[in-house]
Every structure is written in structure tokens, then in C-alpha cells.
N, C-alpha and C positions, 0 to 999 in steps of 0.2 A: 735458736729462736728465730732467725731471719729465714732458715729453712722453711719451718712453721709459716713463719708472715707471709712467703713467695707462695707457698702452697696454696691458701686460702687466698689470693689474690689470682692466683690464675685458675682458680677453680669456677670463678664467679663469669659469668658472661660481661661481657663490657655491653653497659646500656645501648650505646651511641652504635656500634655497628650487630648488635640482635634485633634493634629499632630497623637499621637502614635491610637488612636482609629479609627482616617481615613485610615492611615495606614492598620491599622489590619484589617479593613472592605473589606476594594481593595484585601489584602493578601489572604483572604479569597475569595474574588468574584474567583479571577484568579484559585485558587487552583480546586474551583468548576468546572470550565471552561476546564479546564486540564482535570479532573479525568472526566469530559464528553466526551469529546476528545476520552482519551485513550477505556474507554468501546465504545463507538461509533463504533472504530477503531475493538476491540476483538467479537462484533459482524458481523461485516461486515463480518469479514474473518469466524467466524464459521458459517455465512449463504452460504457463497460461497463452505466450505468444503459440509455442506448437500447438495448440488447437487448432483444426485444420480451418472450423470454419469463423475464428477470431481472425487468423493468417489470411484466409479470402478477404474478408472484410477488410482489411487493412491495405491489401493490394488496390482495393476499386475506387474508384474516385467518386464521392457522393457529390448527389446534388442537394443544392439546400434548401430548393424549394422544394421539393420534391420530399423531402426532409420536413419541412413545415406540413405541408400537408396530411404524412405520415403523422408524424405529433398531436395533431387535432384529433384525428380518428383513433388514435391508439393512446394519448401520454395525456394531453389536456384536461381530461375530465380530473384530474388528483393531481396535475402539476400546474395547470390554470388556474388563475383567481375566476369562481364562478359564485355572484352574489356575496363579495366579500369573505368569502374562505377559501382555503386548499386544504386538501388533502394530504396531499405528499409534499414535502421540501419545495422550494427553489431549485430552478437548474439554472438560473443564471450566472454567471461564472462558473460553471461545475467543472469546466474544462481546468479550473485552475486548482480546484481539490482531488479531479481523476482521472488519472492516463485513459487514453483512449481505451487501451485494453480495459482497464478497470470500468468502465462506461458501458463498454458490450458485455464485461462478464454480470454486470447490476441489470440490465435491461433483460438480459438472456437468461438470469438467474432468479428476477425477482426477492433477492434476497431479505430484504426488509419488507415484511409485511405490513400492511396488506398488499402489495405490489405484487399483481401475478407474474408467472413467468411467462415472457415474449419470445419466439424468435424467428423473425422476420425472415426472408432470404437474404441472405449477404447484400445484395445490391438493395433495398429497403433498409439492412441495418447499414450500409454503409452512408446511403442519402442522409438518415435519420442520425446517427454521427456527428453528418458535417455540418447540420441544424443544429443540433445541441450543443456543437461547440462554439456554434458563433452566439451561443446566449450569453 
């Protein structure tokens, strides 16, 4: 009879470590999951830095007024308060929502409609840049 007893006692999984082992499995899945995520995320943006003319850009030293200027004739009419409304968003802080890159790929992309696509020469996107960031 104790043979019987030991039999059915070790047949059964012990709750406490088939918990800790499903556990560590899931721990493990998500962890993977993650550390894909984030590299996913650190190539994205270094394929968007090798654009050759995001890469200019970023080399040139913009000017800001020059920058302003640009902005009135190209951004102002849908980023401007004109008679009490805009069109497009706010850019003031935008430098604290979008890397640089991220900035020239939305300007140069037009990605959110109605926003056409722009793209200035490098030295224009990069004047225009260093405007937008000091909003």
C-alpha cells in the first residue's frame, strides 16, 4: 500500500515549482520580445540616419533666421494661427516630441495629411531645422 501511496504522489507535479517554471518560461518569452522591440526600434533609426540627404542635413549648421523666414513661405499658412485657427498642430516644443531625424523625415515626407511633401535643399532643411527647434 505505501508503494501505491509513493506512486500517485510522484506522479502528480508539485504545484509550487510547475508554477515557478511556467512562470520563468512567459519571463523569458517577454524578455525576448522586449530586447526585439528595442533593437528593432535602434535599427530603424540608424537606417533613417544613412539617408544620405537626412546625413547632410545634420552635418550643416542651420541658420535660424533664415529658418524663419523659410517657415513663413513654406510651413506658416497650416502651422500659423491665421484668424484664429490652424491647420496643422503646433510645432512649438516639437523638438521635445521628435529627434531631429524624425522632423526632417515628417517635413520631407509629408506624412500626415494634408501636409504635402517638402524637400528643401539640405542647407534650407537644415536652416529650417534649427527654427523649428528653437519653437
Amino acid at each position: 500500500m505505501t508503494n501505491d501511496l509513493a506512486k500517485s504522489e510522484a506522479a502528480e507535479p508539485c504545484p509550487v515549482t510547475s508554477g515557478a517554471i511556467a512562470f520563468g518560461a512567459r519571463s523569458t518569452v517577454i524578455v525576448f520580445i522586449l530586447v526585439g522591440i528595442v533593437l528593432g526600434i535602434i535599427l530603424a533609426l540608424q537606417l533613417q540616419v544613412s539617408d544620405p540627404y537626412v546625413k547632410t542635413v545634420l552635418t550643416l549648421d542651420g541658420d535660424s533666421v533664415r529658418g524663419h523666414a523659410i517657415f513663413q513661405m513654406n510651413c506658416a499658412g497650416c502651422h500659423g494661427i491665421q484668424n484664429g485657427r490652424q491647420v496643422g498642430p503646433s510645432l512649438t516644443a516639437v523638438s521635445q516630441r521628435k529627434s531631429p531625424v524624425g522632423i526632417i523625415n515628417q517635413v520631407t515626407g509629408g506624412k500626415t495629411p494634408p501636409m504635402p511633401q517638402f524637400q528643401p535643399n539640405p542647407q534650407d532643411m537644415a536652416d529650417l531645422l534649427k527654427y523649428v527647434q528653437s519653437l
